[in-house]
C-alpha atoms as one frame of an Amber mdcrd trajectory, in Angstrom:
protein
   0.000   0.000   0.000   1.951   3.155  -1.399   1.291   6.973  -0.318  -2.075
   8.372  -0.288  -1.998  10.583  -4.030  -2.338  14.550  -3.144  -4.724  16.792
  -4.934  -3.238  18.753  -7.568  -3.357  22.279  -5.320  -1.614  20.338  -2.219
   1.371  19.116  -4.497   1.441  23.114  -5.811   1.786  23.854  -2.487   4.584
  21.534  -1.345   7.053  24.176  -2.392   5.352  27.207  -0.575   4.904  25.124
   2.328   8.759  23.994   1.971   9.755  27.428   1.892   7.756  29.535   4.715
   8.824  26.153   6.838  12.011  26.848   6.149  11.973  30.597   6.513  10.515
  29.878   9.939  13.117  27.346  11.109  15.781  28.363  10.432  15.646  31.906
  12.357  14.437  29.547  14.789  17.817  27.291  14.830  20.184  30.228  14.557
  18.886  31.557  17.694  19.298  28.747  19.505  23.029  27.671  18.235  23.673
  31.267  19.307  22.550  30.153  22.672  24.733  27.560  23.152  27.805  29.219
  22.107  30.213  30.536  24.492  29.515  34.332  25.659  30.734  37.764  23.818
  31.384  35.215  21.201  29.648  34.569  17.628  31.521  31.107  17.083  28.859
  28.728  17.260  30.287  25.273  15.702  33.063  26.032  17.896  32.307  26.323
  20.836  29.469  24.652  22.675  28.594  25.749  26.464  25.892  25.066  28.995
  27.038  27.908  30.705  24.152  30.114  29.620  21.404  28.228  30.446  23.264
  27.196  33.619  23.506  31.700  34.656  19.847  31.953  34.203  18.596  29.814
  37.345  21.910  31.136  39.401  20.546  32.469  42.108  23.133  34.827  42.450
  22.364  36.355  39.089  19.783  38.217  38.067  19.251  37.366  34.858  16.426
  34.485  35.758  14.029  37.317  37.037  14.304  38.648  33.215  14.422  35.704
  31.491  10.760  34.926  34.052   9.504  38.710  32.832   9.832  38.174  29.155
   8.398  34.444  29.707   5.262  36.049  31.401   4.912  39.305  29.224   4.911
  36.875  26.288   2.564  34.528  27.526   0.056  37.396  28.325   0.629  39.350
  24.854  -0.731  35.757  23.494  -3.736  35.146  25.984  -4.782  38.441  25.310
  -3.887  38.821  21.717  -5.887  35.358  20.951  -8.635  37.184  23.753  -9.474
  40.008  21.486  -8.797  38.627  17.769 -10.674  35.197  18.303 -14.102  37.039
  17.986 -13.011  39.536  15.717 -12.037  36.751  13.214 -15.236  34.989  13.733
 -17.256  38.067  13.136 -15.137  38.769  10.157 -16.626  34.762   8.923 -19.507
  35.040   9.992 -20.094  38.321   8.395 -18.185  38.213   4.824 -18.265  34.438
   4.593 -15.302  33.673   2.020 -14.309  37.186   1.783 -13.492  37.447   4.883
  -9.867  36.781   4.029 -10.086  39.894   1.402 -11.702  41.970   3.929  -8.506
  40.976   6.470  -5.890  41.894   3.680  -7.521  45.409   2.738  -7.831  46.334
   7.022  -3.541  44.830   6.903  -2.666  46.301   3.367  -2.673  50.019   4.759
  -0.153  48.883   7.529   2.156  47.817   5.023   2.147  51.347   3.166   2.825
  52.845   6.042   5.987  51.049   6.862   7.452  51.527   3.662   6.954  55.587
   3.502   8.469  55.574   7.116  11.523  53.687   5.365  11.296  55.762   2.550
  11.477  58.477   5.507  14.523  57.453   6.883  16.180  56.666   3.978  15.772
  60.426   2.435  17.180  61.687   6.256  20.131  60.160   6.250  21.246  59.631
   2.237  24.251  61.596   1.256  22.710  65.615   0.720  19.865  64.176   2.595
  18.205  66.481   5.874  21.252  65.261   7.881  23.948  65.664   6.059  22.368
  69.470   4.381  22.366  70.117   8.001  25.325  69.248   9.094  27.097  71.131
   6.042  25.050  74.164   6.546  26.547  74.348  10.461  30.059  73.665   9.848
């Protein structure tokens, strides 16, 4: 008895799938191979240390009590993230059926402008004869 045969749209999807999995993991693993390598120090196959996990539960050190805020302040961001957008996202199906997703994308898409005008922003502030520079030319 072989593999069940995917639908034509799953097997188009394998590669998108492939890719976001990837572009999820692998942020993911680079973190935590930075973890384990030794401190001030961005040699990860090199050198491998328990030494960081080991200075967060030191009572001596106070890194644990940060390590325990970020730990909590994430897990509330999520309870009260999923709090909030559960209902709006079943009002959103409930409401516009299977444009719902369209309706999400045009509320997102103006966030996205935004963003890039703000880089666009910062990019015209500090390019050569930009704001900054015409500034600082124009005081010395």
């Amino acid at each position: 008895m072989g593999l069940p045969r995917l639908a034509l749209g799953a097997r188009c999807a394998i590669p998108v799938l492939l890719l976001l999995a990837l572009g999820f993991a692998a942020p993911l693993v680079t973190v935590t191979s930075y973890s384990f390598a030794t401190p001030r120090s961005f040699e990860v196959f090199r050198s491998f240390t328990l030494a960081n996990y080991a200075a967060i539960f030191d009572p001596a050190n106070t890194v644990w009590t940060s390590f325990a805020w970020s730990l909590t302040l994430a897990a509330t961001t999520v309870l009260l993230l999923a709090v909030i957008v559960y209902p709006i996202a079943c009002g959103l199906a409930r409401v516009f059926g299977r444009w719902s997703g369209l309706v999400s994308l045009l509320f997102v898409f103006p966030l996205f402008i935004s963003e890039n005008i703000r880089l666009y922003g910062w990019v015209l502030f500090f390019i050569k004869g930009g704001v900054l520079d015409g500034t600082l030319k124009s005081l010395l």
